[in-house]
VOPAGU-2260 file (C-alpha; in pm, 1 decimal, decimal comma):
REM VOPAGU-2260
SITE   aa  ch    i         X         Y         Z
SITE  UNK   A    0     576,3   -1164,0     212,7
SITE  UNK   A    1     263,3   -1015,8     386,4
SITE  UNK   A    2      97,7    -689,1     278,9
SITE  UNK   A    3    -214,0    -554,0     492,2
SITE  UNK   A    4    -362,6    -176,2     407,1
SITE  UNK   A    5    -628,5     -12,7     546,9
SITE  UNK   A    6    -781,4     294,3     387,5
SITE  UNK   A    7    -909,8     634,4     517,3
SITE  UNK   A    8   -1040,1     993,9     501,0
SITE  UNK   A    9   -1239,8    1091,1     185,3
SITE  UNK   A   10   -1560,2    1291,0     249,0
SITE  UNK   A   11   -1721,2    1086,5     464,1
SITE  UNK   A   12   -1381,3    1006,5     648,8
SITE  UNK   A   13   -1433,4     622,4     739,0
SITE  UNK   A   14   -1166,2     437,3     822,3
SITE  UNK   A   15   -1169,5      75,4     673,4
SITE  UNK   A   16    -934,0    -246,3     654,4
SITE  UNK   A   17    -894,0    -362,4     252,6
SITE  UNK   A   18    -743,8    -645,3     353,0
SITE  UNK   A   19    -450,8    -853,4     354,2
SITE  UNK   A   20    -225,7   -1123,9     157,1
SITE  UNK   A   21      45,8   -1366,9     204,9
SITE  UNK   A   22     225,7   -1394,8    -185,3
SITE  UNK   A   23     292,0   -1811,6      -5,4
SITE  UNK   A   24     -90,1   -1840,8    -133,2
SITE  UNK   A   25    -117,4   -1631,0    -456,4
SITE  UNK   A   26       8,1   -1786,5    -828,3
SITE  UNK   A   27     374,8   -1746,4    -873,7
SITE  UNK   A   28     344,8   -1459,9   -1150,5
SITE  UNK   A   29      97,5   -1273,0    -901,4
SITE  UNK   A   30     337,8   -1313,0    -600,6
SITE  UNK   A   31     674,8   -1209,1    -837,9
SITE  UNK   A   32     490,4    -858,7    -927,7
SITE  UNK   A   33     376,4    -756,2    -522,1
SITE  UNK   A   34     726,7    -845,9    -452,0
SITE  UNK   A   35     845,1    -630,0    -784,5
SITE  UNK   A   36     603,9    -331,3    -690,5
SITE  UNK   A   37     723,7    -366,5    -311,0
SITE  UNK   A   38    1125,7    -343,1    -412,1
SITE  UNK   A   39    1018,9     -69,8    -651,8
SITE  UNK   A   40     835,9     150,7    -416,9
SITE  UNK   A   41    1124,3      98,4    -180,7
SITE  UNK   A   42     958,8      35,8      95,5
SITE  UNK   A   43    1144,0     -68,7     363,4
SITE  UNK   A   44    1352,8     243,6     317,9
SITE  UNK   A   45    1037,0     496,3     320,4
SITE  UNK   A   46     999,8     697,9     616,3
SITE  UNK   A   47     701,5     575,4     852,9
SITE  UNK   A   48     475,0     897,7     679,5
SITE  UNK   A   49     493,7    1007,5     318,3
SITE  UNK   A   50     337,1    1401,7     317,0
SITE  UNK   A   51     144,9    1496,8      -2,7
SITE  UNK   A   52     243,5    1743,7    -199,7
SITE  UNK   A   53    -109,3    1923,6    -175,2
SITE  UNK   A   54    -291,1    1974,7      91,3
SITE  UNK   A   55    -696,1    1844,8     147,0
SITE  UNK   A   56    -893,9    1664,3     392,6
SITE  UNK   A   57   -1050,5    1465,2     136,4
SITE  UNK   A   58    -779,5    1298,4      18,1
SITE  UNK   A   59    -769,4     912,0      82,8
SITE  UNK   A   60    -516,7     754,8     334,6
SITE  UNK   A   61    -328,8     461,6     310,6
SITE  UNK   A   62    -151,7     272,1     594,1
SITE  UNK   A   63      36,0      -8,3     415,9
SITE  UNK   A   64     216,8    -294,1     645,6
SITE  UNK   A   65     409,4    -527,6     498,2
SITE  UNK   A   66     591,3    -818,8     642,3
SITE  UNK   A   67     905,6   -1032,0     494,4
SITE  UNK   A   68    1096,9   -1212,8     680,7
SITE  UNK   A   69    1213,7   -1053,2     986,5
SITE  UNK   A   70    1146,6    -711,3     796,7
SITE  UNK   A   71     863,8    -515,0     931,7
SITE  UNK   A   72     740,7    -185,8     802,6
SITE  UNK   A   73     416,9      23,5     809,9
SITE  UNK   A   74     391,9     363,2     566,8
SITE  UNK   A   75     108,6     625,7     621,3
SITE  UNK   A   76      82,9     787,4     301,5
SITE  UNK   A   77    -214,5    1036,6     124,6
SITE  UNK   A   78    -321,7     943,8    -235,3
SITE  UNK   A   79    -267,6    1282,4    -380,7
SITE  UNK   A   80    -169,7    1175,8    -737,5
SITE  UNK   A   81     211,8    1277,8    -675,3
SITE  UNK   A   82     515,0    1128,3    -775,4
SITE  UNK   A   83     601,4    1060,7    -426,3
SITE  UNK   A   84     291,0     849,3    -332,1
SITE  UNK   A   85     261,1     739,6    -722,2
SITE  UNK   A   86     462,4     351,0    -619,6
SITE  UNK   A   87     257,7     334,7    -328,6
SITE  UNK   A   88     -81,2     409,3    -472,2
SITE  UNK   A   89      64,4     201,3    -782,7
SITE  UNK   A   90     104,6    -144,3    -507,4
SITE  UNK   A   91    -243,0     -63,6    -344,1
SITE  UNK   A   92    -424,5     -17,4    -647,7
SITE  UNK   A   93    -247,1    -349,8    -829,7
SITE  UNK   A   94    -322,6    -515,4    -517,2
SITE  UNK   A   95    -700,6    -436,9    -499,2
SITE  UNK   A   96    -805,7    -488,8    -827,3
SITE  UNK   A   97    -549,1    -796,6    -949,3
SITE  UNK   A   98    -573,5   -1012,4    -655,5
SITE  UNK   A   99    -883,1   -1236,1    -555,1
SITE  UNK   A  100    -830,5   -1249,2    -216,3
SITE  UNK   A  101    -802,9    -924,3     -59,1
């Protein structure tokens, strides 16, 4: 499976690529819970945009594209603390501060 994500908007609204992973190259454990946080989220069944709940230009953006198999989806979503974006903020955040490599 590959993930990518870039990040956008805030305050200063920059627009930035976190990076990206193929779970072939991370530790079996680490590789098992992307995949686990990927089925949970649901992913390939999200729409292509996930709306907040509240509304603010400050809000960060996610754009999170992952690849498995011959599956290929990309969800837009706002981190606005609310259930809906909760599994995909849960992934990103996992991702960024678990993984070495991205």
């Amino acid at each position: 499976m590959k993930i990518s994500i870039i990040r956008s908007g805030g305050f200063a609204g920059l627009a930035e690529t976190l990076g990206s992973l193929d779970t072939t190259s991370l530790a079996p454990a680490q590789a098992r819970k992307i995949e686990a946080l990927v089925a949970a989220a649901g992913f390939f069944e999200l729409p292509d945009e996930l709306t907040g709940d509240i509304a603010g230009a400050d809000f960060m953006r996610y754009e999170v594209t992952v690849s498995d198999g011959t599956r290929r989806h990309t969800v837009r979503f706002v981190d606005d603390q609310s259930a809906r974006s909760h599994p995909l903020a849960a992934l990103v955040e996992w991702m960024l501060h678990t993984v070495p490599a991205i």
